[in-house]
C-alpha positions as CSV (number, residue, x, y, z in Angstrom):
1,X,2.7,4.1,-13.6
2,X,-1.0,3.9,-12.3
3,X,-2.9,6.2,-10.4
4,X,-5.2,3.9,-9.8
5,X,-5.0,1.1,-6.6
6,X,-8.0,-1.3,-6.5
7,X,-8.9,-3.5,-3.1
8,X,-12.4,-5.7,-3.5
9,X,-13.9,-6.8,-0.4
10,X,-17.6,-7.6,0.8
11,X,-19.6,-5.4,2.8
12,X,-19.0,-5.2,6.6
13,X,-15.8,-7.0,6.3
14,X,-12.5,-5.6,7.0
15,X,-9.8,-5.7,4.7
16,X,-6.2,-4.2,4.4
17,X,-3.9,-3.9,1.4
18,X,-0.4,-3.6,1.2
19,X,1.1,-1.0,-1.8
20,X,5.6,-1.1,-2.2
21,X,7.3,1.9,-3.2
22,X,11.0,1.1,-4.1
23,X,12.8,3.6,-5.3
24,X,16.7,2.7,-7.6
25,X,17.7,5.8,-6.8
26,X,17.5,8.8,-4.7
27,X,14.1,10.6,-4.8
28,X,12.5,13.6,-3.8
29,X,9.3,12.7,-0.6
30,X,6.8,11.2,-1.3
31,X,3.2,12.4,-0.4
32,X,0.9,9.4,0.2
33,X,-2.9,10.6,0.3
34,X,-6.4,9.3,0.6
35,X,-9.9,10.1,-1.1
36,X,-12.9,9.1,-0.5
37,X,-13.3,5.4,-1.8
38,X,-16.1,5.1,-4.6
39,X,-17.8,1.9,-4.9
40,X,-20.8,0.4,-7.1
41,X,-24.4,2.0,-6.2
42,X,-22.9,5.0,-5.4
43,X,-21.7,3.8,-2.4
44,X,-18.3,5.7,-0.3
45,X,-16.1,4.6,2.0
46,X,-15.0,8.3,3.6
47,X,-11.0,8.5,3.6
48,X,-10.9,9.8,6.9
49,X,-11.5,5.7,7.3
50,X,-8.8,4.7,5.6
51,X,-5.3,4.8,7.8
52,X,-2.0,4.7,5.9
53,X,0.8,3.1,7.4
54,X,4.4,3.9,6.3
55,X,6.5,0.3,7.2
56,X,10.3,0.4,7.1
57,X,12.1,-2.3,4.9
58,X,13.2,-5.3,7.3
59,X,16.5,-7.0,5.7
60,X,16.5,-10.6,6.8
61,X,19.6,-13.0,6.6
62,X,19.8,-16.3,6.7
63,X,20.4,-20.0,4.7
64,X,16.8,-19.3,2.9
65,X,17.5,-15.9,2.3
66,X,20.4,-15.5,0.2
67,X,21.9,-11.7,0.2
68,X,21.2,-10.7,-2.6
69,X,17.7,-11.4,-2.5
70,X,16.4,-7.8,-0.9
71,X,19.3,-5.6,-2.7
């Protein structure tokens, strides 16, 4: 596994990134945390501008979803 999570966007411009953590088995928490985002010519994006969301899985049925797609 990485530690490393890499977004590329142009200056100004707004972008968001998704990241899935699927656990097969039970797990201990999980700490999500942000630094400071480094970028070329020493340039920073502070973390306290970055917002983490945590999104709970949706299970969706239907005849273009079979049921065993999301298990």
């Amino acid at each position: 596994m990485s530690n490393t999570f890499t977004v590329k966007t142009t200056p100004g411009e707004f972008e968001s990134a998704g990241l899935v953590l699927r656990a097969w088995q039970t797990v201990e928490p999980v700490n999500i945390s942000v630094a400071d985002l480094n970028g070329p010519s020493d340039s920073i994006i502070p973390a306290a501008a970055v917002d983490v969301y945590v999104v709970k899985e949706w299970y969706k049925r239907g005849p273009n979803f079979p049921d065993d797609l999301y298990r």
